[in-house]
Backbone bond lengths (Angstrom), bond angles and torsions (degrees), N, CA, C in turn:
res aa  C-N    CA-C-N  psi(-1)  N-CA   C-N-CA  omega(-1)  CA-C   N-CA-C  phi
1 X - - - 1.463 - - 1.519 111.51 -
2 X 1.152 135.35 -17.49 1.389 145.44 -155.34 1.322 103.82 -115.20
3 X 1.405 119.07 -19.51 1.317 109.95 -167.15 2.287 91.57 -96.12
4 X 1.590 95.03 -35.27 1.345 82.71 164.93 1.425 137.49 -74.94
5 X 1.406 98.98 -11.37 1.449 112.00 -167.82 1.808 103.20 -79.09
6 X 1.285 99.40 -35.00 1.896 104.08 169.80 1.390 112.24 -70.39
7 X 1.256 130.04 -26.27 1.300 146.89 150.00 1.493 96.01 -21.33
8 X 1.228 116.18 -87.79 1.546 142.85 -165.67 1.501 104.66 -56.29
9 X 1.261 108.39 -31.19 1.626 102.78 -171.28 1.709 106.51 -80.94
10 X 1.466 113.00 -44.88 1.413 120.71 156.28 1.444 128.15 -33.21
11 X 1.170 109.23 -29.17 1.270 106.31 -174.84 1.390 97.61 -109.02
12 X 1.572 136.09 -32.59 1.509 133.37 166.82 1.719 99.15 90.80
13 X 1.202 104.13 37.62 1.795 119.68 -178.65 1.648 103.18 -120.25
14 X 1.514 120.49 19.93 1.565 112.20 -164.31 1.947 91.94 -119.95
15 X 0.917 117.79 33.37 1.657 112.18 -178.16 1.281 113.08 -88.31
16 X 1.705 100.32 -61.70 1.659 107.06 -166.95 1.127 123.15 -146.86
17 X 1.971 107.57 127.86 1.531 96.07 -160.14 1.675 113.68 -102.80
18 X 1.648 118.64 132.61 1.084 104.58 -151.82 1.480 111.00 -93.83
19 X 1.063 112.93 177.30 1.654 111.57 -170.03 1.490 114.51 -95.73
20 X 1.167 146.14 160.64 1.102 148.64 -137.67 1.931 105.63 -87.82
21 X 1.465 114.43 -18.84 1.608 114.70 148.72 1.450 84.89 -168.98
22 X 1.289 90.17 141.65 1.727 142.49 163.90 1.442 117.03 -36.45
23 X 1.664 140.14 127.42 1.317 121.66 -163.78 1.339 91.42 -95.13
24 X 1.565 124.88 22.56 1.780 122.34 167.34 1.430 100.78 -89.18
25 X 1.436 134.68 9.53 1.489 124.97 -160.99 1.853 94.38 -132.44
26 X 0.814 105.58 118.25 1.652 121.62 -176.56 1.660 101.96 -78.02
27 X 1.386 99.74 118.90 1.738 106.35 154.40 1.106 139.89 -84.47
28 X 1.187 161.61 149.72 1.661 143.61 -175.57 1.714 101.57 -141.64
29 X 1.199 119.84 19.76 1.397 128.54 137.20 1.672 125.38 -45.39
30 X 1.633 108.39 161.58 1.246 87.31 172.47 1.621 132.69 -68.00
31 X 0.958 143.80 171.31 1.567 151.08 -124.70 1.650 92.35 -115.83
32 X 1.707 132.36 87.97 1.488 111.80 170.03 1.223 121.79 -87.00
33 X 1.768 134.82 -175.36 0.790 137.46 170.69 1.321 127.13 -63.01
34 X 1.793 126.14 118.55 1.467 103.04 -172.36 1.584 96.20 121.99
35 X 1.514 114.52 -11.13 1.290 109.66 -160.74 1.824 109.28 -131.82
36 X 1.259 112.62 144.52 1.589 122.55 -177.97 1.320 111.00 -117.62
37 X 1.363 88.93 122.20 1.598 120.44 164.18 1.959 111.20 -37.30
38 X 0.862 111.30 142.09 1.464 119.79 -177.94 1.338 129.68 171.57
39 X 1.531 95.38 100.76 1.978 113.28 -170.41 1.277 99.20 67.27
40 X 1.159 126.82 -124.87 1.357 137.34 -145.35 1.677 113.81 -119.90
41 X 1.934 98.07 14.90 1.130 89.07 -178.48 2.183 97.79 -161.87
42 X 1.212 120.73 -155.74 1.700 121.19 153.41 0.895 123.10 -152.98
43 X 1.228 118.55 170.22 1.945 130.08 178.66 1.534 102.59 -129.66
44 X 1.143 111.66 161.86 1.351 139.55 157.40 1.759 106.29 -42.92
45 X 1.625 94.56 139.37 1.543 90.73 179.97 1.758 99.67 -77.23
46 X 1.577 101.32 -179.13 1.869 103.20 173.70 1.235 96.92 -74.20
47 X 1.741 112.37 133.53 1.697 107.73 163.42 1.434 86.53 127.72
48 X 1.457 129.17 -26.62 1.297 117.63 -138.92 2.046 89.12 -141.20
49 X 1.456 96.46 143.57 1.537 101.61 -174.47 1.963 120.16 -107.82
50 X 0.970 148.76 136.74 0.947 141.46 147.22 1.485 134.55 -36.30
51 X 1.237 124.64 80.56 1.631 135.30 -165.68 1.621 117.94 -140.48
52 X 1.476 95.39 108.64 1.681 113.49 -161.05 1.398 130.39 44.05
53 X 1.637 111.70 41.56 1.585 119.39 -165.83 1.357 124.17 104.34
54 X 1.215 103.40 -15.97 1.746 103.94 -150.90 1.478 89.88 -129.80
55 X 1.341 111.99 153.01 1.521 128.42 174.28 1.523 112.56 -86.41
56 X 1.029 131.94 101.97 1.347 131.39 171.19 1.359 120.46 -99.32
57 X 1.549 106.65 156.46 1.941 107.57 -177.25 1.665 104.86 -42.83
58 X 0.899 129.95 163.64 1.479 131.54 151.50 1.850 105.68 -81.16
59 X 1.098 107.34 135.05 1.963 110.52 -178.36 1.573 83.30 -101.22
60 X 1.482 106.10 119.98 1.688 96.39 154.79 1.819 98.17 -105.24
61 X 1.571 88.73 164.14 1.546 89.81 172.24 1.278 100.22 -85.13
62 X 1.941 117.21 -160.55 1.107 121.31 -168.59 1.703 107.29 -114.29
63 X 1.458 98.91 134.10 1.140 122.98 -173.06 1.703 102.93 77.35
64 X 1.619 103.76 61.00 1.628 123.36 174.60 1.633 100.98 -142.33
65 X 1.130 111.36 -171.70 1.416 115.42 161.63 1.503 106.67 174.33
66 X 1.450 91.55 153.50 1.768 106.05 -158.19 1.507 113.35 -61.31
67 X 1.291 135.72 119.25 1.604 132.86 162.79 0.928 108.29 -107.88
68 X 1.444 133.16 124.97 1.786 137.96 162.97 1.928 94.88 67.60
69 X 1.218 92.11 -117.90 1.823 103.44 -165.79 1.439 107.26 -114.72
70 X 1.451 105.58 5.62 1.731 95.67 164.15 1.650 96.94 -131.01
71 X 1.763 94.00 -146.59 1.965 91.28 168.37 1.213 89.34 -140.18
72 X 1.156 108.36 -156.70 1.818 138.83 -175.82 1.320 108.39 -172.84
73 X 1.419 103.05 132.19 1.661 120.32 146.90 1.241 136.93 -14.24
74 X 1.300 122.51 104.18 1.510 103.15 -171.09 1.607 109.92 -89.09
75 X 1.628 97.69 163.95 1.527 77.58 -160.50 1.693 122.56 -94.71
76 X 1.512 89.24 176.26 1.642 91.66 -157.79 1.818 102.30 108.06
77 X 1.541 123.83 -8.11 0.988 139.10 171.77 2.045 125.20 -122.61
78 X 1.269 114.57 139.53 1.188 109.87 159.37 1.503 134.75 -124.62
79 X 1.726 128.68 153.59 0.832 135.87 178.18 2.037 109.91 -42.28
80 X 1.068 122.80 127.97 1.353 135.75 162.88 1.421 117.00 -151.35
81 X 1.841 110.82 99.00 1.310 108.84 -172.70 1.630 104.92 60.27
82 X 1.363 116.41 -156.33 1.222 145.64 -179.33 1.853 103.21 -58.85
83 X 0.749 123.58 -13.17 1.321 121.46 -171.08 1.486 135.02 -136.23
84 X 1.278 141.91 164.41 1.585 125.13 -158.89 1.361 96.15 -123.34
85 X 1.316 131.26 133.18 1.434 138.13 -179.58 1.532 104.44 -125.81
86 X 1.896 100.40 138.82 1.914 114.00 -177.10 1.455 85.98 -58.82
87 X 1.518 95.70 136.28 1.998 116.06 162.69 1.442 97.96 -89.01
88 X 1.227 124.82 138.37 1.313 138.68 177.01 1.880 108.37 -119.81
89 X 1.148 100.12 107.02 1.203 126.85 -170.93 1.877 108.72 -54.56
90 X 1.119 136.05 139.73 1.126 131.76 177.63 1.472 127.17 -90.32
91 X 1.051 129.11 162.52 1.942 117.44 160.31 1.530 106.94 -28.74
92 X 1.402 132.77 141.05 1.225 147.85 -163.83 1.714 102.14 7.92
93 X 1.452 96.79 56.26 1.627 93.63 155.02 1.212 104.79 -127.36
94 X 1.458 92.68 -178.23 2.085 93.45 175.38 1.813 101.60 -166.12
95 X 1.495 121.27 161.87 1.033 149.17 -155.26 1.426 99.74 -87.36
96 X 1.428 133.85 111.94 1.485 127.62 159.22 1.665 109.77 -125.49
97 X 1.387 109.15 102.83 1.604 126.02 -172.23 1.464 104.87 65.46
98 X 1.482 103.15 -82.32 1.981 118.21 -144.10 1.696 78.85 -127.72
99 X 1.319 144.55 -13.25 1.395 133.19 -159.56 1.367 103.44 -132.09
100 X 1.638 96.02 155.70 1.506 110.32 177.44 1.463 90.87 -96.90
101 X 1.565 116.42 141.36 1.634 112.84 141.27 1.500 111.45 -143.05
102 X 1.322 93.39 175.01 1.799 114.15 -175.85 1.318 119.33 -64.63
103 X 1.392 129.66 148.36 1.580 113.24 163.72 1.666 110.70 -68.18
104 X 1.603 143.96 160.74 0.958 142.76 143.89 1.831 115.58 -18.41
105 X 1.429 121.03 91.06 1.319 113.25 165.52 1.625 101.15 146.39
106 X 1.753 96.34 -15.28 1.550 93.45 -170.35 1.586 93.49 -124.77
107 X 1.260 121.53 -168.88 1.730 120.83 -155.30 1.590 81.43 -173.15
108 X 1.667 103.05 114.22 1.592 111.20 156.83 1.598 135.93 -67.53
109 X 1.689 109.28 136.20 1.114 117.89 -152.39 1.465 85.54 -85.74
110 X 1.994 100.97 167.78 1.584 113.36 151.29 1.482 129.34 -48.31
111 X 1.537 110.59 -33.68 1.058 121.00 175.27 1.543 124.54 -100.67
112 X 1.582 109.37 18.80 1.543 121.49 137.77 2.381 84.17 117.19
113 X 1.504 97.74 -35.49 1.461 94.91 -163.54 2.214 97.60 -54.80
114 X 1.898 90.56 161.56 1.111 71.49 158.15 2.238 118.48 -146.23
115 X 1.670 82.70 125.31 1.407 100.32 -164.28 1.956 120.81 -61.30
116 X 1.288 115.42 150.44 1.567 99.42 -168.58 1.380 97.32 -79.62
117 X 1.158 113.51 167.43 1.951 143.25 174.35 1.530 91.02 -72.85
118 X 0.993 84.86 122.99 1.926 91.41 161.04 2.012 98.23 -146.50
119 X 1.261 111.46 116.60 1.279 135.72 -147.13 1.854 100.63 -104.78
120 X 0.931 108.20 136.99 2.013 105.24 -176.22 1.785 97.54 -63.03
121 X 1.202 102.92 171.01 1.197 147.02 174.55 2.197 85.85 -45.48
122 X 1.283 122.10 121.24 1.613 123.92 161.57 1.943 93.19 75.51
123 X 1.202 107.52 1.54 1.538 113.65 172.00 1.590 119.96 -84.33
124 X 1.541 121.50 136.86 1.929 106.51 168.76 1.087 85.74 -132.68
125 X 1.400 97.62 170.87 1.660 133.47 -171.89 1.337 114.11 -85.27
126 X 1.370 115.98 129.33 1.683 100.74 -157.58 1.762 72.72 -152.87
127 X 1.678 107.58 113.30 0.935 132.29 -177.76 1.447 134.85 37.76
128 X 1.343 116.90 -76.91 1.534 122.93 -179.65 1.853 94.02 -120.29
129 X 1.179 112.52 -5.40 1.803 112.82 -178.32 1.748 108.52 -135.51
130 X 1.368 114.79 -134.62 1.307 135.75 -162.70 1.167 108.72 -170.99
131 X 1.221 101.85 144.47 1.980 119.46 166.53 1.561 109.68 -163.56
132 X 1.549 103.25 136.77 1.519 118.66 167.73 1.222 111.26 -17.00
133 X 1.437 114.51 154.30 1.496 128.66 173.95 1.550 100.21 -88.32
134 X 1.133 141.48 133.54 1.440 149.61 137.96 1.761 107.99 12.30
135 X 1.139 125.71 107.09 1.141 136.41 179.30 1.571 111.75 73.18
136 X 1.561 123.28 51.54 1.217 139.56 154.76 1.744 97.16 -139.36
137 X 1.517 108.16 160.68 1.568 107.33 162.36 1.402 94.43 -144.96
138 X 1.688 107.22 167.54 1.468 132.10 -168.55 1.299 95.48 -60.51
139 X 1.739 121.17 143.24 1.184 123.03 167.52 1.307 93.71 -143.29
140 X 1.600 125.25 92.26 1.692 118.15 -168.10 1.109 118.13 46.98
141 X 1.255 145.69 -140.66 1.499 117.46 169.96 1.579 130.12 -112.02
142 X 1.824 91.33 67.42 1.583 96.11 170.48 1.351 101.42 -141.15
143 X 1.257 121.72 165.43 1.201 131.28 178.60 1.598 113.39 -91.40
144 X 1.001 136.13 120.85 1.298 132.85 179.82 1.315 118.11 -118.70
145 X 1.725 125.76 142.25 1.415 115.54 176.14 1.392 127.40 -63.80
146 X 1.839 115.20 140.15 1.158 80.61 178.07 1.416 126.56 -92.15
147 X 1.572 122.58 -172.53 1.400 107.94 174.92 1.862 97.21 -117.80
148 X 1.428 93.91 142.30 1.318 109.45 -156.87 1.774 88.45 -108.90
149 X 1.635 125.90 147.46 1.017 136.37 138.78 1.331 140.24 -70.07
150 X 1.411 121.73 146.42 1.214 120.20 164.40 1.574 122.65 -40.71
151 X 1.497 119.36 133.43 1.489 116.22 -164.47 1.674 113.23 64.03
152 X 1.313 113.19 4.25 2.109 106.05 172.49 1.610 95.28 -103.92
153 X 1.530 107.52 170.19 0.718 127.30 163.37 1.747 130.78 -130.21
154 X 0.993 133.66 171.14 1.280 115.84 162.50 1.501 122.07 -102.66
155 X 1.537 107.25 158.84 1.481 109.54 173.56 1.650 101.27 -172.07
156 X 1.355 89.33 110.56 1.466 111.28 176.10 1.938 117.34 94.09
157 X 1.222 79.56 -121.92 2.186 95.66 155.36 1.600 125.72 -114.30
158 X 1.625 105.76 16.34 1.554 118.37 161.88 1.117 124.89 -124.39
159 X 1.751 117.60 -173.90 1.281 99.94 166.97 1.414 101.70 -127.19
160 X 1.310 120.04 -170.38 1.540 107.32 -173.52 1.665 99.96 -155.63
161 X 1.424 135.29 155.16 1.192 136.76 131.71 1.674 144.36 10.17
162 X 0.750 153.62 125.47 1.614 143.36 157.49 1.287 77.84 -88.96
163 X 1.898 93.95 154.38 1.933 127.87 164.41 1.227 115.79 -48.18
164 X 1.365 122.96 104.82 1.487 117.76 -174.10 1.269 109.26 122.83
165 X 1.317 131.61 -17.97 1.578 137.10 -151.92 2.004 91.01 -130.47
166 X 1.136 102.57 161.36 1.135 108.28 -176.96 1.774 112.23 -146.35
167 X 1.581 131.90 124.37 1.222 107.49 164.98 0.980 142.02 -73.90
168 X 1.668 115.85 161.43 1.752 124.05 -165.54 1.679 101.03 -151.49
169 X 1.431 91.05 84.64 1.702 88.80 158.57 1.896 90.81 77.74
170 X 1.396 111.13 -131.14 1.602 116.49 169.73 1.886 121.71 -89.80
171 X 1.300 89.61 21.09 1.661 84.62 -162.53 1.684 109.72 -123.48
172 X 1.239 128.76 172.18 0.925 126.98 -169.18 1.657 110.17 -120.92
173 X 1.141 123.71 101.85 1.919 127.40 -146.31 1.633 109.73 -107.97
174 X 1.316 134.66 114.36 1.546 134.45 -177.19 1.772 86.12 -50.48
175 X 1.971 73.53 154.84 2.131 72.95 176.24 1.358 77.01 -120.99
176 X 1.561 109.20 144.99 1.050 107.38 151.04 1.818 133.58 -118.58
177 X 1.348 103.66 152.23 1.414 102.54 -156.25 1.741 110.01 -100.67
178 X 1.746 107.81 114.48 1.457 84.17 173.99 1.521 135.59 -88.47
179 X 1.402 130.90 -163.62 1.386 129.30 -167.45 1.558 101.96 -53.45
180 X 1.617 123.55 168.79 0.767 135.14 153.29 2.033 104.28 62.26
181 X 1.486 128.35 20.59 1.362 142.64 -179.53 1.574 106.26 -127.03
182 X 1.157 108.58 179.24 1.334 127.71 -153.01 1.780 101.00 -162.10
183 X 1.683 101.81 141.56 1.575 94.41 171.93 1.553 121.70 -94.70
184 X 1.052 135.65 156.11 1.555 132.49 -150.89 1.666 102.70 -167.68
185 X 1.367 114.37 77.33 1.415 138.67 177.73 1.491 90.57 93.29
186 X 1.621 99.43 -131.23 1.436 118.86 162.73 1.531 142.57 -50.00
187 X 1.582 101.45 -21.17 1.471 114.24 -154.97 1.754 75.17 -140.95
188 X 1.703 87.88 178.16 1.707 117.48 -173.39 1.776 105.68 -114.18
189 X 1.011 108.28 155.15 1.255 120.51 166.33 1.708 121.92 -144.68
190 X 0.967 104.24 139.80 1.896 118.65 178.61 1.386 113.14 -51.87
191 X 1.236 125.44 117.17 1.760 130.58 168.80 0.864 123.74 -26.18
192 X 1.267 144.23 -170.35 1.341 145.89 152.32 1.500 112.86 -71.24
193 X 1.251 108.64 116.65 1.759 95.67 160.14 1.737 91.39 111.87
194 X 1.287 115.18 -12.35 1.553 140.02 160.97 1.383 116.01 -99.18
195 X 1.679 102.38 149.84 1.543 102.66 -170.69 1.700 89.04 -142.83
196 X 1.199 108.71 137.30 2.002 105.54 160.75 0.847 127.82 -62.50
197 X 1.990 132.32 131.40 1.134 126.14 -162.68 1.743 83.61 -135.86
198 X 0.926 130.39 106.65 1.794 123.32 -161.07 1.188 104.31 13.58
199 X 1.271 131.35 -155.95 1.643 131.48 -161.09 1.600 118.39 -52.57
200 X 1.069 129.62 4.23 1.087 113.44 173.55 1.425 106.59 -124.90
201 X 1.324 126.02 -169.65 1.541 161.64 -142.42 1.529 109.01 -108.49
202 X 1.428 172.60 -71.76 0.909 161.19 33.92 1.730 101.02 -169.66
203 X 1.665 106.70 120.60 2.030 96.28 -177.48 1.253 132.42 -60.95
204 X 0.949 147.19 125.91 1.408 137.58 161.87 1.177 124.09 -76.54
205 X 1.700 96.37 127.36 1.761 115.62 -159.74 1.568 98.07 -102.86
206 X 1.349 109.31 123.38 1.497 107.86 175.27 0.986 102.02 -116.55
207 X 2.038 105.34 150.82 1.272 111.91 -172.23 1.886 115.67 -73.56
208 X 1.574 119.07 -165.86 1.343 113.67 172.80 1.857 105.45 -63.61
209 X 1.413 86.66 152.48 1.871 95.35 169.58 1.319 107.75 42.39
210 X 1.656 108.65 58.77 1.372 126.85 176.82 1.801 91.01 -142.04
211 X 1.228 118.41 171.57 1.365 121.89 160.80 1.833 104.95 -155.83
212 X 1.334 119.52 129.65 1.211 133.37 -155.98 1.532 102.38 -89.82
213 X 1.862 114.70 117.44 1.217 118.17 -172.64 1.292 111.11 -127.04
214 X 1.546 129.85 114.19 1.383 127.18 -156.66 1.409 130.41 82.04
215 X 1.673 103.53 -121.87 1.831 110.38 161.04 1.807 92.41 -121.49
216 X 1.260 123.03 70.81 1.144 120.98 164.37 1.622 116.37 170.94
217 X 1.189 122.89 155.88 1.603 121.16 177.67 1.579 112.82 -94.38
218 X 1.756 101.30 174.81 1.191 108.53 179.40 1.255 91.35 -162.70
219 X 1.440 106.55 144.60 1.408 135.66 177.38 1.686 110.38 -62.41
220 X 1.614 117.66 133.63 1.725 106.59 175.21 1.584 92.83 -86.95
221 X 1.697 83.39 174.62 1.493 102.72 -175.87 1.146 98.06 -66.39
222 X 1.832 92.33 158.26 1.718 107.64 -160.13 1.365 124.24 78.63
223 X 1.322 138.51 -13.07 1.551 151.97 152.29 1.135 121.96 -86.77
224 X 1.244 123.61 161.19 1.271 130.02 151.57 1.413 121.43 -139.26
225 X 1.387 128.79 148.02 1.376 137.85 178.96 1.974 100.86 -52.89
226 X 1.566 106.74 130.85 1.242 96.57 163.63 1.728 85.73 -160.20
227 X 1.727 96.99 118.93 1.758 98.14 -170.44 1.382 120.95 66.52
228 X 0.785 142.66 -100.28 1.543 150.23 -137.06 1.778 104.31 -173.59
229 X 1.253 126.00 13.65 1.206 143.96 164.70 1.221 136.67 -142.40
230 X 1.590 138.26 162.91 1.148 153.77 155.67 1.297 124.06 -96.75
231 X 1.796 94.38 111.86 1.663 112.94 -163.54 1.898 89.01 -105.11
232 X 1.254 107.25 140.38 1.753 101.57 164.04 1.372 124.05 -85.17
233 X 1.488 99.68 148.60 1.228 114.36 -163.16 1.790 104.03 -93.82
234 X 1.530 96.06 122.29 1.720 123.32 -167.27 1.494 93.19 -96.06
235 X 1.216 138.17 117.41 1.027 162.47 154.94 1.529 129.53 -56.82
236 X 1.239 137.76 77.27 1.865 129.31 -149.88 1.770 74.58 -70.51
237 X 1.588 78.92 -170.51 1.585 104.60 -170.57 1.379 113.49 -71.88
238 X 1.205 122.74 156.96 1.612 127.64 -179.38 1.890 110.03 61.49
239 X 1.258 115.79 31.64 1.241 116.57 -174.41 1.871 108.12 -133.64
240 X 0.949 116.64 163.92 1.157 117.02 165.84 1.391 122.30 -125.24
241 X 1.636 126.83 156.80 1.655 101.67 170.10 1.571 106.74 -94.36
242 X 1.421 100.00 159.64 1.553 120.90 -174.91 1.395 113.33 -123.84
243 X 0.947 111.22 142.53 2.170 99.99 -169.82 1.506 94.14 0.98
244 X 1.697 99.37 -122.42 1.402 92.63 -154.27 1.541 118.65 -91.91
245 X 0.928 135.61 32.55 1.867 156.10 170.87 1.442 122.20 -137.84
246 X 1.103 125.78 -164.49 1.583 131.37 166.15 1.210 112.89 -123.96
247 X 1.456 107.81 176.69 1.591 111.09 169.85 1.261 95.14 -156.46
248 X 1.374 117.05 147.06 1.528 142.57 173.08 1.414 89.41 -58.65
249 X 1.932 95.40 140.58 1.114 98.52 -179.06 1.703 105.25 -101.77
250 X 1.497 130.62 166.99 1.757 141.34 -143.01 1.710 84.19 -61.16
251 X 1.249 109.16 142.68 1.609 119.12 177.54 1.155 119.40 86.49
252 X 1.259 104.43 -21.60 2.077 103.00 150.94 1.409 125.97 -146.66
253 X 1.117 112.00 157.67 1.764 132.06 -155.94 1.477 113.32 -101.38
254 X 1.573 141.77 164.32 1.279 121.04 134.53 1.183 134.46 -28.66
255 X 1.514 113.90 140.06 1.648 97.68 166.96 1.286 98.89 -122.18
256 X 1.554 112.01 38.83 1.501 98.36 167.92 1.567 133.37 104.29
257 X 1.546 102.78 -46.45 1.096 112.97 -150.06 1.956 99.49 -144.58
258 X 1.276 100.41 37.09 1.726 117.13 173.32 1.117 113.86 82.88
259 X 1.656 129.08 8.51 1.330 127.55 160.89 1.557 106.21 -122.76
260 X 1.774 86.05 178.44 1.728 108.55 169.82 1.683 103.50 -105.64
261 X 1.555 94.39 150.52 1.159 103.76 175.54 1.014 112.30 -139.60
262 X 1.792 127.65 139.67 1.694 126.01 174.99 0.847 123.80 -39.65
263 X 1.258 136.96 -174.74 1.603 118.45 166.44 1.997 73.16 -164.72
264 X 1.430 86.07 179.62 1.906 103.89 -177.71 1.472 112.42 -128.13
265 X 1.055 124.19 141.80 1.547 120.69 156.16 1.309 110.96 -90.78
266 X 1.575 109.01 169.79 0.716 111.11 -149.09 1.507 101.33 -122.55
267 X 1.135 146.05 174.42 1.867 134.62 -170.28 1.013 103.53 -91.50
268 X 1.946 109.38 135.86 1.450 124.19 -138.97 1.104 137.98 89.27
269 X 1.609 113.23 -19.51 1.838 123.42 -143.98 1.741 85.51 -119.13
270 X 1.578 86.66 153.28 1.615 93.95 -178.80 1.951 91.05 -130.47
271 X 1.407 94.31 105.87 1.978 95.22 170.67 1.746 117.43 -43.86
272 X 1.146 121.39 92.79 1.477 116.25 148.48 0.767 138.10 -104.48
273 X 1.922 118.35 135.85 1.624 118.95 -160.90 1.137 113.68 42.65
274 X 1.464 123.35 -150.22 1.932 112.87 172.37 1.227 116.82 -86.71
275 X 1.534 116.48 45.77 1.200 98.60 155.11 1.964 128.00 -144.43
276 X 1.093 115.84 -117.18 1.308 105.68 148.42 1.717 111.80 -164.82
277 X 1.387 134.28 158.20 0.812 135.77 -176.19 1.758 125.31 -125.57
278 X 1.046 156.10 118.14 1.458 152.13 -143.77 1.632 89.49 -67.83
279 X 1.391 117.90 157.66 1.582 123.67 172.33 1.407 102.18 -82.21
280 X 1.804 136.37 158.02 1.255 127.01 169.30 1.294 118.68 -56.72
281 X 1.401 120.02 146.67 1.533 137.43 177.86 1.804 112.24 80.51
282 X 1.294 89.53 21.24 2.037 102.42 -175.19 1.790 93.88 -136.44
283 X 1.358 117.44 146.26 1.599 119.94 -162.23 1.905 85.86 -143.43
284 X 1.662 103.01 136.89 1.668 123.26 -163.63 1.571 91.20 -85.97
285 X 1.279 123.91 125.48 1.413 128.06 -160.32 1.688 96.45 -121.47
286 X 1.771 116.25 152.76 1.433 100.21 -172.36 1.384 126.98 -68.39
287 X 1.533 117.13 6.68 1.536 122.93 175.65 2.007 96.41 -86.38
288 X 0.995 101.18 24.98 1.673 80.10 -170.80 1.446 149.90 65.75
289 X 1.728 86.69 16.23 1.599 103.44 -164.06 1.708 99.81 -105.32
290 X 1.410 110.55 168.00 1.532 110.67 158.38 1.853 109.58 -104.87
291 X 0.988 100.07 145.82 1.549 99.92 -164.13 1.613 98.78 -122.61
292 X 1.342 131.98 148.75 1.424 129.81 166.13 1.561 111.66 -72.43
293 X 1.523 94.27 136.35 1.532 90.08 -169.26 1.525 106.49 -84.99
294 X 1.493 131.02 122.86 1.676 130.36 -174.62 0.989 111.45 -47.58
C-alpha cells in the first residue's frame, strides 16, 4: 500500500476523492431528498453525493473527512483506492498535508526514498534539483561553457545581443533600421501610421470615415469595413447601431435575412436581451416550454 501510496504523492493526485458529480453542475431530474433547488435546476446538499438520482450520505473512510460532495485525506494521510493510509516519511524526508517531500539537497525517488543532488562539474544545487552556474548551459547532463559572440553578452544560461545588434544562427548581426521605424528589442518595427512592406516602412492610407490605428485602419462608429472602404451602417427596424453593425433591440432577434423580429416568451419565461430564459424553479424543455421543476 505504501509503495502505491508514494506513487500518488508523486504525482500530487492523492488529496481528494471526488464524488460522482459536483454540486457546481445543475440537475433537472426529479428533485430527491437531500437536495436544493437552484435556478433552473439542483444539486446535492454538502455532505451528500450524487448516486443513481438520489442524494446519498457521503461514506468517508477513516482518517478522511467530508468536503463538499466527496472527502479527502486528512493530512499526514493519502488517497489509496477507497481508503487513506499513514505516509511514512523517509531519511531526509518529511510530511506536507497528503505528500511526501525531500529536504532541500535531496530529490524523491520512484521508490518513495529520497536520494541527495549531486550536480555536474560548473553545476549547484537548487532546491530539490540542479542547474548550471551563470554562463554554462545544459548539454545532456553537463554543463558546458558558453561561447559568446562578438557584440553578445551573457545573462543567466544564454547569451543575448547588445541594442542595435540582432541574432543570427551563432553570430551577433547590426540591425538595420529603415526610414520612418524604430528599434523594439532586437529587431525594428514601423511607426504608427506605417505598415511593413519587406524592408521598408510604407504609410497607411485610410479611406473616408476610417481613422488609422497602428499599421492599419478602422472604420468609426456607424461604418463598417467593406473592401477598401467605409460604407454606413443602416439599421432595419427594431435595431440599433453598435460600433460598427447593429443589434436587435431586447424583444427581438435576427430573422436571418437583414431584419429583427419579435419573438414571445413563453409561461414562466422572463425575455432577456434577444432572448428568453425559464424563471427559477421552472427547467427549458425541448418543446420550448418552461416546465416546473418536480
Amino acid at each position: 500500500l505504501l509503495a502505491g501510496c508514494v506513487m500518488l504523492c508523486l504525482s500530487g493526485a492523492a488529496a481528494i476523492a471526488q464524488s460522482p458529480a459536483s454540486s457546481e453542475a445543475l440537475n433537472t431530474g426529479p428533485v430527491p431528498a437531500n437536495a436544493v433547488i437552484s435556478g433552473n435546476g439542483w444539486y446535492c446538499r454538502v455532505g451528500f453525493a450524487l448516486i443513481d438520482g438520489r442524494c446519498d450520505p457521503v461514506k468517508a473512510p477513516a482518517n478522511a473527512i467530508v468536503v463538499g460532495n466527496g472527502w479527502r485525506c486528512m493530512p499526514g494521510f493519502a488517497k489509496d483506492d477507497d481508503s487513506c493510509v499513514r505516509l511514512v516519511p523517509p531519511a531526509y524526508g518529511y510530511i506536507q498535508e497528503n505528500d511526501i517531500k525531500c529536504i532541500a539537497g535531496y530529490a524523491l525517488q520512484r521508490d518513495g526514498s529520497c536520494a541527495q543532488v549531486i550536480p555536474p562539474v560548473n553545476g549547484v544545487v537548487v532546491g530539490n534539483g540542479w542547474r548550471c552556474r551563470d554562463g554554462f548551459e545544459l548539454s545532456g547532463e553537463l554543463c558546458v561553457a558558453l561561447v559568446v559572440p562578438e557584440n553578445g553578452f551573457i545573462r543567466g544560461n544564454s547569451w543575448f545581443c547588445r541594442l542595435g545588434w540582432h541574432r543570427l544562427k551563432d553570430q551577433c548581426v547590426r540591425t538595420t533600421i529603415p526610414a520612418n521605424a524604430r528599434l523594439k528589442g532586437d529587431r525594428w518595427t514601423c511607426n504608427p501610421g506605417f505598415r511593413q512592406q519587406g524592408v521598408t516602412c510604407v504609410a497607411v492610407v485610410a479611406p473616408a470615415n476610417a481613422t488609422i490605428r497602428g499599421d492599419d485602419w478602422s472604420c468609426n462608429t456607424g461604418f463598417r469595413r467593406e473592401d477598401d472602404r467605409c460604407v454606413v451602417v443602416i439599421a432595419p427596424a427594431n435595431a440599433t447601431v453598435r460600433g460598427n453593425d447593429y443589434v436587435c433591440n431586447p424583444g427581438f432577434r435576427d430573422d436571418g435575412d437583414g431584419g429583427c423580429a419579435a419573438f414571445n416568451a413563453p409561461a414562466n419565461a422572463t425575455v432577456r436581451g434577444n432572448s428568453w430564459t425559464c424563471n427559477p424553479g421552472y427547467v427549458k424543455t425541448a418543446a420550448d416550454r418552461c416546465e416546473r421543476i418536480n
